[in-house]
LUMVEX-360370 format. One line per field, with one value per residue: residue in one letter; x, y, z of N, C-alpha, C in turn. Coordinates in nm, 3 decimals, decimal comma. Atoms other than C-alpha are relative to their C-alpha. Layout:
code = (a|...);
n.x = (X|...);
n.y = (Y|...);
n.z = (Z|...);
ca.x = (X|...);
ca.y = (Y|...);
ca.z = (Z|...);
c.x = (X|...);
c.y = (Y|...);
c.z = (Z|...);
// end
This chain:
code = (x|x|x|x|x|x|x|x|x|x|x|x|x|x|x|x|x|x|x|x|x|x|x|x|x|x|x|x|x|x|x|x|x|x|x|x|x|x|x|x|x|x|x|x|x|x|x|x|x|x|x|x|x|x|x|x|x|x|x|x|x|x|x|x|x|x|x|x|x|x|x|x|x|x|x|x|x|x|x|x|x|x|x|x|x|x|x|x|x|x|x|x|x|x|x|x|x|x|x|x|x|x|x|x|x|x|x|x|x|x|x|x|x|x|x|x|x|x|x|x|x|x|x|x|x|x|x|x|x|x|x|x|x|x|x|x|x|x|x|x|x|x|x|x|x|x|x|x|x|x|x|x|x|x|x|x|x|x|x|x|x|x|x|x|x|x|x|x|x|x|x|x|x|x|x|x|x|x|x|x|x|x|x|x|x|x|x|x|x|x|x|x|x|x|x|x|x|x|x|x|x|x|x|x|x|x|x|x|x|x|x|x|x|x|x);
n.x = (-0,107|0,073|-0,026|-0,043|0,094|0,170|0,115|0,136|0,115|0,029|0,131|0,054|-0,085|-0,069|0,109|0,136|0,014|0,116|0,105|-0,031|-0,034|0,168|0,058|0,001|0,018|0,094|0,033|-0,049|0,085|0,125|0,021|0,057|0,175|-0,005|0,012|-0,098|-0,043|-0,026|-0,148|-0,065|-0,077|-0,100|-0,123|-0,052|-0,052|-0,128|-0,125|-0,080|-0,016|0,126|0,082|0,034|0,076|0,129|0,101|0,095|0,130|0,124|0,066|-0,069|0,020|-0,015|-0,125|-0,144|0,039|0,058|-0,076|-0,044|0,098|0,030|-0,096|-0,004|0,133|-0,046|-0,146|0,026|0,090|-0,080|-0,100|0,065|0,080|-0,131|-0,041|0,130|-0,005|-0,094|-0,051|-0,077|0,009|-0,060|-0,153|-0,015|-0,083|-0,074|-0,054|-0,134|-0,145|-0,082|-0,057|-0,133|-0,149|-0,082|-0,066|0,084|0,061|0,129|0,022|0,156|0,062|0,161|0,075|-0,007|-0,005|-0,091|-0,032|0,003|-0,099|-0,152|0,052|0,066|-0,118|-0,074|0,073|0,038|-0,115|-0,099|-0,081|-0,085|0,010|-0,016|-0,081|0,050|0,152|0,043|0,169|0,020|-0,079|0,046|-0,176|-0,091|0,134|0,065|-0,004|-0,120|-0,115|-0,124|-0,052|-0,004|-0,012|-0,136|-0,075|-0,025|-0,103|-0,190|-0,035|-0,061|-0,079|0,061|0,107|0,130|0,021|-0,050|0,077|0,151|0,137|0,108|0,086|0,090|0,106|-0,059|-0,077|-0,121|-0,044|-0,021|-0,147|-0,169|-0,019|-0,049|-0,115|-0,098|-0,011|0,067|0,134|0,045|0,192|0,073|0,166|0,117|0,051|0,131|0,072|-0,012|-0,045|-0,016|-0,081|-0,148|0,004|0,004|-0,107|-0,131|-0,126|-0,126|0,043|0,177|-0,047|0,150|-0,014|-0,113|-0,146|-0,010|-0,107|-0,157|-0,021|-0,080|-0,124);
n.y = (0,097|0,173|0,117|0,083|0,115|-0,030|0,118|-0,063|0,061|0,074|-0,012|-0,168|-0,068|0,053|0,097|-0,082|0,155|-0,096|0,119|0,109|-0,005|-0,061|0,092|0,117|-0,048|0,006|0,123|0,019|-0,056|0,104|0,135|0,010|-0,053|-0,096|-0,072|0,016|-0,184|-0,050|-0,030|-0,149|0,028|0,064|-0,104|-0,044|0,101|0,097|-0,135|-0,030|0,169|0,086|0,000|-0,164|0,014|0,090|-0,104|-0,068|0,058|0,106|-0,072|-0,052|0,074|0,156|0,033|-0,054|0,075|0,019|-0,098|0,063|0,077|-0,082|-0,049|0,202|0,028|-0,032|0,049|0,111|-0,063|-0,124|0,099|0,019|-0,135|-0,099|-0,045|-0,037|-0,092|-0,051|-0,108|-0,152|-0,095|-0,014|-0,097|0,019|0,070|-0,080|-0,067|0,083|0,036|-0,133|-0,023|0,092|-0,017|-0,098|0,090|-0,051|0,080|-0,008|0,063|0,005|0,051|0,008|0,011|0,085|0,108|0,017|0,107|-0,051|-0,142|0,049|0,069|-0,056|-0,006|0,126|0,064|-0,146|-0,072|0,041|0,036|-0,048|-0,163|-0,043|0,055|0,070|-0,022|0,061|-0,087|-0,064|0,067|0,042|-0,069|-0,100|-0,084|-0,024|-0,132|-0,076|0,006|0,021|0,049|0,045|-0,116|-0,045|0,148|-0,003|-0,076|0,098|0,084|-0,039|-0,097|-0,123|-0,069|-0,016|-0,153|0,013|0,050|-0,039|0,064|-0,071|0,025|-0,057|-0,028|-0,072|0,074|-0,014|-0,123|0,036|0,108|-0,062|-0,058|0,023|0,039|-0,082|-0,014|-0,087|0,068|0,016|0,055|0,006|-0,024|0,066|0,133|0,064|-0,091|-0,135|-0,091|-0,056|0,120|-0,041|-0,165|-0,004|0,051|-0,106|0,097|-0,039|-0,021|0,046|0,002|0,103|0,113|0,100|-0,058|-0,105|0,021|0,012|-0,136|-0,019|0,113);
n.z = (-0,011|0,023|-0,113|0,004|-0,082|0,017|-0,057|0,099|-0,045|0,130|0,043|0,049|0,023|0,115|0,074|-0,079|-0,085|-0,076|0,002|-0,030|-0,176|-0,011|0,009|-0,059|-0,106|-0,016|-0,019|-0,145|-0,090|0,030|-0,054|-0,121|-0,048|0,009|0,075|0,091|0,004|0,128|0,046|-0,031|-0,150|-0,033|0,011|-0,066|-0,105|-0,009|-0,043|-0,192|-0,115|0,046|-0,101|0,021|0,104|-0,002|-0,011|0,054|0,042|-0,043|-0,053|-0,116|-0,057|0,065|-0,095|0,026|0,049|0,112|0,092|0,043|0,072|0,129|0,071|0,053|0,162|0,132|0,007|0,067|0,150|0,075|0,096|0,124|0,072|-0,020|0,144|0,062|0,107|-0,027|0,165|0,021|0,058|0,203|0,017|-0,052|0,052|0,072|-0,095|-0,081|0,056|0,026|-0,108|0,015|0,087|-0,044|-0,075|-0,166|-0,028|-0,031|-0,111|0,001|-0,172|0,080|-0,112|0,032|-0,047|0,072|0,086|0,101|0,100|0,111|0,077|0,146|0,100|0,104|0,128|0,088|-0,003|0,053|-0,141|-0,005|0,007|-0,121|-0,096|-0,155|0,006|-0,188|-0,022|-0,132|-0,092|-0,171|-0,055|0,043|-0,019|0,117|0,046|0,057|-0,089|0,086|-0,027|0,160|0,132|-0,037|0,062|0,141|0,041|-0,051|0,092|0,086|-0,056|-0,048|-0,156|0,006|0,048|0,097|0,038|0,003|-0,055|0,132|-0,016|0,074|-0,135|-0,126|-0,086|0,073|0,008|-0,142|0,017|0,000|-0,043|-0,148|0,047|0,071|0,154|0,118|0,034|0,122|0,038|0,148|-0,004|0,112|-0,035|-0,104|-0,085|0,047|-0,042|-0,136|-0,093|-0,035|-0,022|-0,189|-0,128|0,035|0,007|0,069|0,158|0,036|0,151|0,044|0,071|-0,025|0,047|-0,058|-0,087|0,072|0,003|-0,057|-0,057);
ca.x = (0,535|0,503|0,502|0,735|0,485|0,086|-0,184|-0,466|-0,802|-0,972|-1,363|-1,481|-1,134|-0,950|-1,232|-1,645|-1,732|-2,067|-2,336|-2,201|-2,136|-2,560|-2,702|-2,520|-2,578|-2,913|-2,930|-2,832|-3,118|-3,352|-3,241|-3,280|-3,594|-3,487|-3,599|-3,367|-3,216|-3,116|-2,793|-2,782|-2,763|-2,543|-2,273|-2,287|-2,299|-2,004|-1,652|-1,612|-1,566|-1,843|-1,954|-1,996|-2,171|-2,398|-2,518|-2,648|-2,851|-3,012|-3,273|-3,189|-3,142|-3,049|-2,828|-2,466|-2,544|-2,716|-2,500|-2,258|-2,441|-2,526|-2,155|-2,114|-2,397|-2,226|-1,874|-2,037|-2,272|-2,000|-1,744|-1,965|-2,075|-1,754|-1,696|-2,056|-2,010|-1,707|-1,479|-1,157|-1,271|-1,236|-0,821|-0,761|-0,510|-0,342|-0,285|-0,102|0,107|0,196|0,284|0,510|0,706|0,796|0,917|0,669|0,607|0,234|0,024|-0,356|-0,520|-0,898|-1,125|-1,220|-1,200|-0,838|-0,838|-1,069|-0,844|-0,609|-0,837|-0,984|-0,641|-0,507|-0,770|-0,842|-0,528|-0,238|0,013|0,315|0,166|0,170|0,443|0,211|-0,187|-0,374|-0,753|-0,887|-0,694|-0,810|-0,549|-0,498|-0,720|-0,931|-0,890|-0,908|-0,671|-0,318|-0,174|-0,180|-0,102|0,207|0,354|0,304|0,540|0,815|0,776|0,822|1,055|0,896|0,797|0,470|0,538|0,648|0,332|-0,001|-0,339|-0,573|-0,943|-1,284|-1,458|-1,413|-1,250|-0,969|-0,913|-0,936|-0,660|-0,397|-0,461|-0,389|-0,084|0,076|0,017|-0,101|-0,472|-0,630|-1,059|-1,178|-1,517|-1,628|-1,637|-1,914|-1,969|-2,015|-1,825|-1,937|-1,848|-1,500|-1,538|-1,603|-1,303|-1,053|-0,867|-0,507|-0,653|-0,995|-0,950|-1,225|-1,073|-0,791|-0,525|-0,570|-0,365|-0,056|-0,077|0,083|0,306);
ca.y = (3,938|3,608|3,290|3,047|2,788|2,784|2,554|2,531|2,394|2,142|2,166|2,452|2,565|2,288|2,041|2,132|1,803|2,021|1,766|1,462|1,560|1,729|1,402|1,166|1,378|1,415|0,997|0,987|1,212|0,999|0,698|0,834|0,974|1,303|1,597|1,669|2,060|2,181|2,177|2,536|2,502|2,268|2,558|2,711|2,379|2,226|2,380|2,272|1,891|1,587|1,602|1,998|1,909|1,608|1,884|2,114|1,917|1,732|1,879|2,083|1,903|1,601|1,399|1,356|0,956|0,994|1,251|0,996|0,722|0,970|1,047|0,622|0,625|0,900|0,737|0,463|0,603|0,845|0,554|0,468|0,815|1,054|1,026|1,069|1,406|1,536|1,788|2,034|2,327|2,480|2,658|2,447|2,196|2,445|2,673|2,408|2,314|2,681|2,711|2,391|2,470|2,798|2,564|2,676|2,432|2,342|2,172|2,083|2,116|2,011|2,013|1,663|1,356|1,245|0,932|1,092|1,436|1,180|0,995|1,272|1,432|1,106|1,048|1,440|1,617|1,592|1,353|1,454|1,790|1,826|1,821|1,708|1,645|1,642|1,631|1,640|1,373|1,215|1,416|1,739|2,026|2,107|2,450|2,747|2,615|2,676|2,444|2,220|2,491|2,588|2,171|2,205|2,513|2,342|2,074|2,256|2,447|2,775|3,078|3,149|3,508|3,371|3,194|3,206|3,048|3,017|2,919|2,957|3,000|3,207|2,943|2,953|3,321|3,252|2,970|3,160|3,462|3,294|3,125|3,442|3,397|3,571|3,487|3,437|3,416|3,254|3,331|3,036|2,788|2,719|3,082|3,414|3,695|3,924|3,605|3,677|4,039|4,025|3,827|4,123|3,844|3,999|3,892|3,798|3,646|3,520|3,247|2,975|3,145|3,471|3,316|3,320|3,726|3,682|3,406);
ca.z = (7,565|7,356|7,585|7,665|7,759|7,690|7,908|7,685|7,868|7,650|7,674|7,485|7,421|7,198|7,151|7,147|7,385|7,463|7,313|7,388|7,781|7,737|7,638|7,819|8,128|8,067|8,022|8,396|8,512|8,314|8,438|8,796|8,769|8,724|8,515|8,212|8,097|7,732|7,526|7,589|7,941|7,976|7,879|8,222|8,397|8,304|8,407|8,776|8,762|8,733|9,084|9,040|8,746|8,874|9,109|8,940|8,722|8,944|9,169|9,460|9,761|9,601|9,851|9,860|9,777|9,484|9,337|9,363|9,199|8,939|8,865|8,864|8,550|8,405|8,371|8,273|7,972|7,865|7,789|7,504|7,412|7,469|7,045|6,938|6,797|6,966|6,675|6,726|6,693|6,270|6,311|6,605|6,464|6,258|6,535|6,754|6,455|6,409|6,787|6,770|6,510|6,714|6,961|7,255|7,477|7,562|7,773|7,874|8,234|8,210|8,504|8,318|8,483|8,404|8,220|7,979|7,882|7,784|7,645|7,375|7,339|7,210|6,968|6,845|6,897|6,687|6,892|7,015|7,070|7,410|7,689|7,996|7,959|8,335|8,413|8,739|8,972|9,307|9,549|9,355|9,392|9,071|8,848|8,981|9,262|9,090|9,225|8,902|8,655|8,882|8,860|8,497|8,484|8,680|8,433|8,163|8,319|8,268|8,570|8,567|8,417|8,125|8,030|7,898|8,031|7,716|7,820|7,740|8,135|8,424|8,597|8,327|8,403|8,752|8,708|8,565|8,742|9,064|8,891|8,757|8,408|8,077|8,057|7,739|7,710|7,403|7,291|7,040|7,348|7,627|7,811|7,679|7,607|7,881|8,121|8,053|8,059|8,442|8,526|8,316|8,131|7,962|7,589|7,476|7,129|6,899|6,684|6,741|6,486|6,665|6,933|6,679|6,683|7,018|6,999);
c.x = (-0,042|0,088|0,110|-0,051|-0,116|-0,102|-0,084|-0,105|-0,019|-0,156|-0,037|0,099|0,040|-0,120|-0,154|-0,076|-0,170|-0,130|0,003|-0,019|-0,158|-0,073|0,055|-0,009|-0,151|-0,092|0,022|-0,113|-0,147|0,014|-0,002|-0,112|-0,012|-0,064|0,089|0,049|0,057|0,130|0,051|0,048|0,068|0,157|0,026|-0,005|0,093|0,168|0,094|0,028|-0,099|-0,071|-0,066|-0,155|-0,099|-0,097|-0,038|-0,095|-0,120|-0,101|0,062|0,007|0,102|0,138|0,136|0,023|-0,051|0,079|0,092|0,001|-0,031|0,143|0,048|-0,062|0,077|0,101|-0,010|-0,036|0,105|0,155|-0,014|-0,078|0,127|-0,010|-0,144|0,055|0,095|0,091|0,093|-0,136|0,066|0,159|0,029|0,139|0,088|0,056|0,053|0,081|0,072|0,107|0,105|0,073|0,056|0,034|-0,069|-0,041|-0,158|-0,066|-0,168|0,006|-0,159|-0,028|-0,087|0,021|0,187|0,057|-0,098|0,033|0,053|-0,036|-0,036|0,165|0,090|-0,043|-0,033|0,069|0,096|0,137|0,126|0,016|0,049|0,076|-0,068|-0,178|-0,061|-0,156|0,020|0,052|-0,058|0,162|0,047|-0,136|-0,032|0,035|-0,151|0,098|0,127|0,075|0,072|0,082|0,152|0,084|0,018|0,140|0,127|0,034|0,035|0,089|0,024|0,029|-0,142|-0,020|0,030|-0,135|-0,132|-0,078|-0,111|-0,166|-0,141|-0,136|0,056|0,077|0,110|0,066|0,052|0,148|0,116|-0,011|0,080|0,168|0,121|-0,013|-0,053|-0,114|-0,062|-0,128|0,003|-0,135|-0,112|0,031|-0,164|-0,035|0,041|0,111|0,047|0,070|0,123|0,029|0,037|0,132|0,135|0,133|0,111|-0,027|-0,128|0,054|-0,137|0,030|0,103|0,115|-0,035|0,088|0,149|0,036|0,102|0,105|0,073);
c.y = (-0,134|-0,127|-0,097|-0,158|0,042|-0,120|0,047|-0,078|-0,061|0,033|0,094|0,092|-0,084|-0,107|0,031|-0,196|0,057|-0,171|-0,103|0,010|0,016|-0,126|-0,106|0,070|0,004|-0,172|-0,038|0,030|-0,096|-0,123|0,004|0,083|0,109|0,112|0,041|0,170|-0,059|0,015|0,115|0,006|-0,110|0,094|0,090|-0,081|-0,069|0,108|-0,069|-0,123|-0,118|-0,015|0,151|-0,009|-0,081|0,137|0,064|-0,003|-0,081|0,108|0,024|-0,053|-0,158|-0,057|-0,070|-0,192|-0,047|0,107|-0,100|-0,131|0,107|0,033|-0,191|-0,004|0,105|-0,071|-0,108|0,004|0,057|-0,122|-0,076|0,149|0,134|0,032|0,018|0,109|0,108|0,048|0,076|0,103|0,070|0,099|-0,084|-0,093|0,104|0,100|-0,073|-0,009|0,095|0,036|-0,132|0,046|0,179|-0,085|0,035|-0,113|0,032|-0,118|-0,033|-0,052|0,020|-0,046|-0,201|-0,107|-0,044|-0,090|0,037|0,090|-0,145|-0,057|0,140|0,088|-0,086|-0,020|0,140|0,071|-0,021|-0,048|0,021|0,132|0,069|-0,046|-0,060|0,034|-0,061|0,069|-0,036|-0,147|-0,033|0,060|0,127|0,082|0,042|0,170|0,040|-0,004|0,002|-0,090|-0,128|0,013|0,011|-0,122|-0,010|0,115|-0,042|-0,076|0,020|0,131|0,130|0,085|0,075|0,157|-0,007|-0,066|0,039|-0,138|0,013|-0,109|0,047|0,019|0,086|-0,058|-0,017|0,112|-0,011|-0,061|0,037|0,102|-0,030|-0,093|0,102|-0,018|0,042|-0,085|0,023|-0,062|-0,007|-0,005|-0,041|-0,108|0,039|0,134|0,134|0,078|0,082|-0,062|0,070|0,127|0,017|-0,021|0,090|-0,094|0,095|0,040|-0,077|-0,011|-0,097|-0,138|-0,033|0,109|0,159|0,011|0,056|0,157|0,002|-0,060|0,031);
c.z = (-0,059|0,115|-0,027|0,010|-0,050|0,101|-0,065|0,141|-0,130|0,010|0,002|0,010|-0,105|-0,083|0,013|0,033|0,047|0,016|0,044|0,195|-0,002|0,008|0,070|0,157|0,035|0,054|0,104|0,034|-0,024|0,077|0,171|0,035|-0,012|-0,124|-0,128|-0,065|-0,165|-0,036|0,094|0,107|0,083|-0,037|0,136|0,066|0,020|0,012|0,127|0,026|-0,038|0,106|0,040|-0,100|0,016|0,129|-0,022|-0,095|0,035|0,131|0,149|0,119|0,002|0,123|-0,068|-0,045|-0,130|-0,077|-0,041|-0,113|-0,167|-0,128|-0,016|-0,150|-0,056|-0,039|-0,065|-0,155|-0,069|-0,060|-0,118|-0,080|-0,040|-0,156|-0,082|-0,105|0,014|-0,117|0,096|-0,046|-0,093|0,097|0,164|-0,052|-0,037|0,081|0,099|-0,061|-0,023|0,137|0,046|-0,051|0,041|0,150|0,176|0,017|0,077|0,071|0,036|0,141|-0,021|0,177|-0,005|0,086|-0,069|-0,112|-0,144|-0,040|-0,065|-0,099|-0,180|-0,024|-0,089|-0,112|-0,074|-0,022|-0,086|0,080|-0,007|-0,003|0,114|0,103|0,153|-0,037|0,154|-0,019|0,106|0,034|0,156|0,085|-0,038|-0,039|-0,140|-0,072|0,067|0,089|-0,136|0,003|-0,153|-0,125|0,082|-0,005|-0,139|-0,068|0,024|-0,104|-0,103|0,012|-0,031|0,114|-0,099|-0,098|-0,167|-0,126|-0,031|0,048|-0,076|0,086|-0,013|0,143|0,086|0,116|-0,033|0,050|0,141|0,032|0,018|0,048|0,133|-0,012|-0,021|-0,140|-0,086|0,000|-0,108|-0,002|-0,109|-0,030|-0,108|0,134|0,093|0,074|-0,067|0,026|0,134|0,133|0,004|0,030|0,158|0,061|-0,059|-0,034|-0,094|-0,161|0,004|-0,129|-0,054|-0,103|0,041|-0,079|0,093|0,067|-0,025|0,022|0,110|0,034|-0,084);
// end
């Protein structure tokens, strides 16, 4: 069934934000004394949030004080770092403008902090792409609560059966499963293949225009 609707995720689905989030995450741990982890693994740490994310880079234990503090220094660092080396991913552009001009509306829910989704879809996205962009919100439970994903359908006055859920984690799959909607793993962002395998998403697709096959 092609969609009436699409929620894309943005990190390590529309934009690769990987390095930029690695190093200025790491510049936190340094500056509290902490130990420091590898690009690479920064692909299964990020997903769940920035307080998800300040714990598990910092050492185990670590109190619920200094996590905070930690996610203070990032917010801080990352408002001068966010565009470092941030990029669409190559057929990303071109596959939104294909899915506009079939008049599907679309959408972005990012586990993100909210003032920066809006921030890198404004400046990387092509504008006027998207009918509602939401990252994570004080007050509104984080992906893979649906809750989110199901306000976005009202808004674009969608049902959930009608839609797809394109993302590149198991928390994506998660998302729209618990939404009702077509789930879609992509497998050039931040977590393997197999990853998605596990969670039995609808379509697994390996490049951006691929998408178009089903729209």
């Amino acid at each position: 069934m092609a969609p009436l609707s699409i929620i894309f995720d943005l990190d390590g689905t529309l934009l690769d934000t990987l390095q930029d989030i690695a190093e200025t995450a790491n510049a936190v741990l340094i500056y509290h004394g902490f130990p420091v982890h590898s690009q690479h693994d920064y692909k299964r740490f990020v997903g769940d949030g920035l307080n998800v994310l300040m714990r598990r880079i910092t050492p185990l234990g670590t109190n619920e004080d200094i996590i905070n503090k930690c996610c203070q220094t990032f917010f801080q660092l990352y408002a001068n770092t966010w565009m470092n080396t941030c990029r669409p991913y190559d057929g990303i552009e071109d596959m939104l403008a294909a899915i506009k001009n079939q008049r599907i509306s679309i959408a972005v829910l990012s586990n993100k902090p909210h003032a920066f989704t809006q921030l890198f879809v404004e400046r990387y996205l092509p504008k006027e792409t998207f009918a509602c962009v939401y990252g994570q919100r004080d007050g509104f439970a984080k992906k893979p609560d649906p809750t989110v994903a199901l306000e976005i359908a009202k808004r674009l006055g969608a049902r959930p059966a009608e839609m797809f859920f394109v993302g590149d984690t198991p928390i994506d799959i998660r998302t729209g499963k618990a939404s009702g909607m077509t789930t879609v793993g992509v497998t050039w962002g931040f977590r393997s293949t197999s990853e998605l395998e596990e969670e039995n998403p609808d379509l697994i697709i390996n490049s951006p225009l691929e998408l178009l096959e089903y729209v």
